[in-house]
C-alpha positions in Angstrom: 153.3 130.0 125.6 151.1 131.1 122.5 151.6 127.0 121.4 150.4 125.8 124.8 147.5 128.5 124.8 146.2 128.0 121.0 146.2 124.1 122.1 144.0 125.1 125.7 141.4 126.7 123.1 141.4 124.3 121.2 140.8 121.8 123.9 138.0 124.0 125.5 136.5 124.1 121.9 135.9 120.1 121.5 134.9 120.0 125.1 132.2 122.1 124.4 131.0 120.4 121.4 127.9 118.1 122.3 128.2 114.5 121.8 125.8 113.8 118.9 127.5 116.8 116.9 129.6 114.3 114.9 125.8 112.8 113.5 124.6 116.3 112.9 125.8 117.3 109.7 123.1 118.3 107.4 120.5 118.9 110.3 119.1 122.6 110.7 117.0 124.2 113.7 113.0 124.8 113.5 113.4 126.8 116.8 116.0 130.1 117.2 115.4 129.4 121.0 114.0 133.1 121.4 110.7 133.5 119.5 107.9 131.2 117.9 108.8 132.7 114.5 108.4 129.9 111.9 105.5 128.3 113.8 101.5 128.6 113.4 99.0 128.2 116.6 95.9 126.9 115.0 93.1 126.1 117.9 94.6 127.7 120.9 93.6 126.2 124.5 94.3 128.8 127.6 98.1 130.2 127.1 98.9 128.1 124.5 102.5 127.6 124.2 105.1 130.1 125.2 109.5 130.5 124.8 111.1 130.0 128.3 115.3 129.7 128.5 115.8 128.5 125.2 112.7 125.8 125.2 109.0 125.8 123.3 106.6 125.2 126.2 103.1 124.1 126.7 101.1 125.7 128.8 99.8 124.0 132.1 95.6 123.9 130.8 96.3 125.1 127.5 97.6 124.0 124.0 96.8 123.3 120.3 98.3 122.6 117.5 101.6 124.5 116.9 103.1 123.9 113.5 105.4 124.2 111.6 104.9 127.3 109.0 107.0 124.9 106.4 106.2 121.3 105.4 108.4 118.0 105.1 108.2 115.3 103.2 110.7 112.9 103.8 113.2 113.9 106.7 114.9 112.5 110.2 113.3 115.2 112.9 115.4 114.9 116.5 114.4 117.1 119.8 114.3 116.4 123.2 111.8 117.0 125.8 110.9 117.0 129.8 107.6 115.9 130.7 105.9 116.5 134.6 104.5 113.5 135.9 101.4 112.8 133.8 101.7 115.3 130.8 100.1 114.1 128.2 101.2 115.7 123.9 101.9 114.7 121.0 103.9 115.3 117.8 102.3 115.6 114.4 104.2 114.7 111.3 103.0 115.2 107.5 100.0 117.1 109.1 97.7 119.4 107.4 97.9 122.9 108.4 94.7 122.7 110.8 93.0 122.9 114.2 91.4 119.4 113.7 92.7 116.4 115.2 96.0 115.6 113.4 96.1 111.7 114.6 93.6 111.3 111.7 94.5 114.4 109.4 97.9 113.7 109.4 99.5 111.4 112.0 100.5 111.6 115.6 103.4 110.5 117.7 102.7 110.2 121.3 104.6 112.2 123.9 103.0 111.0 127.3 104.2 110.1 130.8 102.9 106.4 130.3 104.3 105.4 133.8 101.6 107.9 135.4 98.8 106.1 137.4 96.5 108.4 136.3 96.5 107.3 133.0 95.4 103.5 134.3 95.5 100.9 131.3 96.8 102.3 128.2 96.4 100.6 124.7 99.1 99.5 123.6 99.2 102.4 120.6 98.6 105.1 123.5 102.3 104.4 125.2 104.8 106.8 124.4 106.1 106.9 120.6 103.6 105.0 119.1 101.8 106.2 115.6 98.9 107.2 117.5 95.8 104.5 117.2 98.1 102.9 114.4 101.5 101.5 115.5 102.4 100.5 119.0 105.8 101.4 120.5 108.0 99.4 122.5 108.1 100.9 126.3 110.9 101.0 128.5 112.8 103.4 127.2 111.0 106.6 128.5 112.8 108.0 131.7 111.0 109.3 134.7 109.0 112.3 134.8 111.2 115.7 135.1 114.4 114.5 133.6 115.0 115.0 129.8 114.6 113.0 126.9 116.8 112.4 123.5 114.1 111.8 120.5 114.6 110.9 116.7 111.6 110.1 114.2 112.7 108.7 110.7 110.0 109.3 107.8 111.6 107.9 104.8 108.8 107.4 102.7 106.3 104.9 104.3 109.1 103.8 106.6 108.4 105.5 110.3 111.4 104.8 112.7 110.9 106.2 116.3 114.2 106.1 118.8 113.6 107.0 122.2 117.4 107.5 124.7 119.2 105.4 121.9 116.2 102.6 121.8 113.9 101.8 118.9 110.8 101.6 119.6 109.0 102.0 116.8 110.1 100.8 113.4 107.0 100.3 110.8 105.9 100.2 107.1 102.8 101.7 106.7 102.0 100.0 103.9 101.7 96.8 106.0 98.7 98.5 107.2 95.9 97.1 105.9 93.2 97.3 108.4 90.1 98.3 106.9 88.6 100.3 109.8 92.5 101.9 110.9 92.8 102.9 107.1 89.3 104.4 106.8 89.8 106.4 110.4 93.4 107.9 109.5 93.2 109.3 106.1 96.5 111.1 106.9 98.4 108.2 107.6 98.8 108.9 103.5 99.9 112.0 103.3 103.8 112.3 101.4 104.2 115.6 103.3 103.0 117.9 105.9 103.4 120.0 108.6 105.5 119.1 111.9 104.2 120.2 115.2 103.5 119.9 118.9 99.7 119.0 119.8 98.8 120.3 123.2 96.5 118.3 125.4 96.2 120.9 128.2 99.6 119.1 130.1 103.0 121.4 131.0 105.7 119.8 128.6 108.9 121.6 127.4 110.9 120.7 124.0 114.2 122.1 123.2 117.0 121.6 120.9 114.4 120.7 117.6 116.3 120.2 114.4 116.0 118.7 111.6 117.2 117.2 108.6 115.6 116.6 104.9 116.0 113.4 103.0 116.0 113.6 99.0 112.7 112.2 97.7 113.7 111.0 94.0 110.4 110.8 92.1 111.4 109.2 88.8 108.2 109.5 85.9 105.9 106.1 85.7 108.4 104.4 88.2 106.5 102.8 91.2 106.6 103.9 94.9 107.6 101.0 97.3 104.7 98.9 97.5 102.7 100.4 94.1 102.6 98.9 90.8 102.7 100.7 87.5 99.7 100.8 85.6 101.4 102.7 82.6 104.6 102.4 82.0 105.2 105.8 79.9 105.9 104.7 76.7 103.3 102.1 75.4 99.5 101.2 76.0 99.9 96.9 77.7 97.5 96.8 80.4 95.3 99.2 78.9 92.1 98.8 76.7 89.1 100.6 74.7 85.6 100.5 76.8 83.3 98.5 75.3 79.5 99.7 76.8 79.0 99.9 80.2 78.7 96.8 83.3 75.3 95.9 82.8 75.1 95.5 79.0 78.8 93.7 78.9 77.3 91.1 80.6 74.9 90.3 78.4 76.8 90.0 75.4 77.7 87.0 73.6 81.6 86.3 73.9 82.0 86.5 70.2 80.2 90.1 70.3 82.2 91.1 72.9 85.6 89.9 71.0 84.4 92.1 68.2 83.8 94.8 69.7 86.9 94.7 71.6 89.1 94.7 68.8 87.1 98.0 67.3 87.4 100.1 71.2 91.4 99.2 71.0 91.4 100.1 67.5 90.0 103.8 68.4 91.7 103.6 71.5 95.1 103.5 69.9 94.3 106.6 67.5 92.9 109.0 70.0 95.8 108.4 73.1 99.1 109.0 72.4 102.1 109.0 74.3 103.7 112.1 74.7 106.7 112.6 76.6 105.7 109.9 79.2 102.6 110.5 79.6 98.8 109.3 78.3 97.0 112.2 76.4 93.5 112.3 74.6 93.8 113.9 71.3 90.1 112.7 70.3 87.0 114.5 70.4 84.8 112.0 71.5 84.2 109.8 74.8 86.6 106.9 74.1 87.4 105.8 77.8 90.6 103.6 78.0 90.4 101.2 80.6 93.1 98.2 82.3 92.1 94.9 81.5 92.9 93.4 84.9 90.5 94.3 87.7 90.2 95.6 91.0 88.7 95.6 94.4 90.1 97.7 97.2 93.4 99.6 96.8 95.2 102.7 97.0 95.3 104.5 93.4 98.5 107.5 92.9 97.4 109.3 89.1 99.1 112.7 87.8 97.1 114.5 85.3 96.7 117.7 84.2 94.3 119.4 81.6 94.3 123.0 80.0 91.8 125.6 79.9 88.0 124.4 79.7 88.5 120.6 79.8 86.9 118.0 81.7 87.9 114.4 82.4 87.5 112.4 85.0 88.6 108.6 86.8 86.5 105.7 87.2 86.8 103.3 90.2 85.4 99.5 89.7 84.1 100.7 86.2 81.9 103.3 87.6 82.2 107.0 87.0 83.9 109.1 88.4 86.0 111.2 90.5 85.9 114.3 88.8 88.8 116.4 86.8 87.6 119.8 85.2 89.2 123.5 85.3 85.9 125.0 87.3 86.0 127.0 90.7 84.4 124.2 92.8 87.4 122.1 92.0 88.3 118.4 91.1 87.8 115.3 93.2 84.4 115.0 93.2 82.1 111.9 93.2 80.4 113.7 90.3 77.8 111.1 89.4 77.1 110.0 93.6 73.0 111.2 94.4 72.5 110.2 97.5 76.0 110.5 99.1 78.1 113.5 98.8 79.2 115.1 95.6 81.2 117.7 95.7 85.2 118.1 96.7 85.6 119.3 100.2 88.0 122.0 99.0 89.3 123.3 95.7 93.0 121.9 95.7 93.9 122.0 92.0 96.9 123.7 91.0 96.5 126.1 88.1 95.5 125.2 84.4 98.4 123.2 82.8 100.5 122.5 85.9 100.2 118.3 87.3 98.2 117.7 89.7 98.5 114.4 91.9 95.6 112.1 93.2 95.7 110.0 96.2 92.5 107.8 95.9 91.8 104.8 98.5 88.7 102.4 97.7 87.5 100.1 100.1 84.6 98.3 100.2 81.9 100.7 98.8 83.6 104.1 100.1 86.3 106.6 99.1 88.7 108.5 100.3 90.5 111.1 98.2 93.2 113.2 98.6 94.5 116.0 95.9 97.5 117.7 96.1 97.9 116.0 99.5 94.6 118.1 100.7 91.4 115.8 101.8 89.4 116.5 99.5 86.6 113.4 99.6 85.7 112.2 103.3 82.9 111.8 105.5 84.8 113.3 109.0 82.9 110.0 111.0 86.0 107.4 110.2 85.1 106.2 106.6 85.4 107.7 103.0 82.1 108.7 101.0 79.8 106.0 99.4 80.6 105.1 95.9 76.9 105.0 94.3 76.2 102.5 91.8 75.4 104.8 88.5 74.4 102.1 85.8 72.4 100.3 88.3 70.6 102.7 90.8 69.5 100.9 94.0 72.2 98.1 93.7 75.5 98.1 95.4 78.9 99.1 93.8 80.3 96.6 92.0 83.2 94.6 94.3 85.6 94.4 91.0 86.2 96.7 87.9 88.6 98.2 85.9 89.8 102.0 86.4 89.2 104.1 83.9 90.2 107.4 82.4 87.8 109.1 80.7 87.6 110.8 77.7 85.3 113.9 77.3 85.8 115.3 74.0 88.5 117.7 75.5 92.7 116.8 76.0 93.9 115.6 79.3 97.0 114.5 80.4 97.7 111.4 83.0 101.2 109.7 84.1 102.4 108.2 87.4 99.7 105.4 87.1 100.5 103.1 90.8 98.1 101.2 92.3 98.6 99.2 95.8 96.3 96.6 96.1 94.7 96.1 99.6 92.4 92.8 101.1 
């Protein structure tokens, strides 16, 4: 009798396991199913979104953007949700902690009832599980309105993998974006981590059952992202070179000058940066800019530095200064030298003196849009970066091609992680 009873429990137990548990190891809930604890309501509509029998809701009229208070970098998220005919949401991935609109700050995932008349002719990135304005999903796999929903979303670096019931719909690299006007309206679309969340559009949608589960991000000194190149590879100077004058009066030298005077800028650039521990540092005391000696149009630009108390340094795109480094309140990222166009950093997002610091710069055309420490920091808000001026030629448009420099300004400074991604 206790044999045959242990093996009933037993029985009972595995029945009452769910199905997917064998492919949850490793995940962990964002919701306790009681409370909102762990989540932030930034730009509340009506009731916002409320705890009802075990699921977050949003409210009929109301909404938001409720967020995760932690952020992911590189994670698979599942949930599952129940929409009413027509409810319109959305989930945001690697977003900003904000109120604004996280399809652009960070990116979006549509959660719509696309079979809804109401709704009429959808774009194709407006149907349920696309990368909002970005990537469109497949459709089909969406059940009816009022019956529940099974969803997974893979970010594994700039890998986004959507399954909807069982059914990919969405499987993209990012980096195959290369859009000029997609890239210059989703500056989030960048972002290496962020905040998950649900973003009300005034629609009555329930989710339940949210886990999720972190992938290990292995970031390995001066080796390349997928899609980057290195631009230093920590322990020697190839690809790199001493500045010799600016644009303008380059051109106007004689090649046998410029030979010359070549040969004397790498002979002071190779006594005043050294390579220390993997990494390119200025021991001068001058303003001996190192520069690569390949050039560059549009692209996407990753650079670590850091820089102790009182210095100042500094990055410039297409041989034009710069996109300021310097330990002062205001902070770094700045278009220092821009007169016209704006000049100053949106927000201070260094870290403090003597920690790394990580830049996320994207040139195209004659605008930029910068990122620091994964906060926008250099952006216009209208769907394009900020205006590059032309410095050594006021008047005249930025150059198409130059090298990126790192600037020298008589005071140390640190740089490593060098990757560019070159874009048409």
């Amino acid at each position: 009798m206790i044999r045959t009873c242990s093996l009933l429990v037993a029985l009972l137990f595995f029945a009452a396991v769910p199905a997917h548990a064998k492919s949850e190891r490793g995940f962990v809930s964002l919701f306790d199913g009681k409370s909102l604890k762990g989540w932030t309501l930034l730009g509340k509509k009506g009731d916002g979104y409320y705890v009802k029998d075990g699921m977050i809701v949003c409210a009929k009229g109301g909404g938001g953007n409720l967020l995760t208070d932690r952020q992911y970098a590189d994670f698979i998220l599942r949930l599952e949700f129940r929409l009413e005919e027509g409810s319109n949401n959305g989930i945001g991935i690697r977003a900003p902690m904000t109120d604004k609109q996280i399809a652009y700050y960070g990116m979006e995932l549509q959660v719509i009832d696309d079979y809804s008349s109401k709704y009429g002719k959808l774009q194709p990135w407006q149907f349920h599980g696309s990368i909002y304005n970005i990537v469109p999903a497949k459709v089909g796999a969406l059940k009816p309105a009022g019956e529940w929903n099974e969803q997974e979303i893979t970010c594994d670096g700039r890998h986004i993998k959507v399954k909807l019931n069982g059914k990919v719909i969405v499987d993209a690299d990012l980096n195959e974006i290369t859009d000029h006007t997609v890239l210059n309206k989703h500056p989030g679309m960048f972002r290496d981590r962020g905040h998950i969340g649900f973003l009300g559009h005034n629609d009555y949608v329930e989710f339940r059952n949210i886990r999720i589960k972190e992938l290990p991000v292995a970031r390995v000194d001066n080796k390349p992202p997928k899609g980057f190149k290195a631009l230093f590879d920590g322990h020697s100077l190839d690809g790199w070179q001493g500045l010799v004058l600016d644009p303008p009066k380059r051109e106007k030298l004689e090649l046998l000058e410029w030979a010359k005077l070549q040969i004397a800028a790498d002979d002071v650039a190779r006594e005043n940066w050294r390579i220390v521990d993997g990494a390119l540092v200025y021991v001068g005391k001058k303003f001996d800019n190192l520069c690569t000696t390949r050039e560059y149009g549009n692209f996407e630009l990753l650079v670590d530095w850091k820089i102790p108390a009182n210095s100042d340094s500094g990055i410039y795109l297409r041989g034009t200064p710069q996109v300021q480094i310097w330990d002062k309140p205001e902070g770094s990222g700045a278009l220092w030298n821009n007169k016209k166009a704006g000049n100053k950093p949106l927000k201070r997002a260094d870290y403090f003196v003597g920690e790394w610091n990580r830049f996320r710069i994207v040139m195209l055309d004659d605008k930029v849009t910068i990122h620091l420490n994964d906060d926008l920091v250099v952006y216009d808000g209208k769907a394009a970066g900020i205006p590059l001026e032309n410095y050594w030629e006021p008047g005249k448009p930025i150059y198409p091609w130059g090298a990126i420099e790192l600037q020298a300004h008589t005071t140390p400074v640190h740089f490593k992680n060098i990757f560019i991604r070159e874009l048409p």
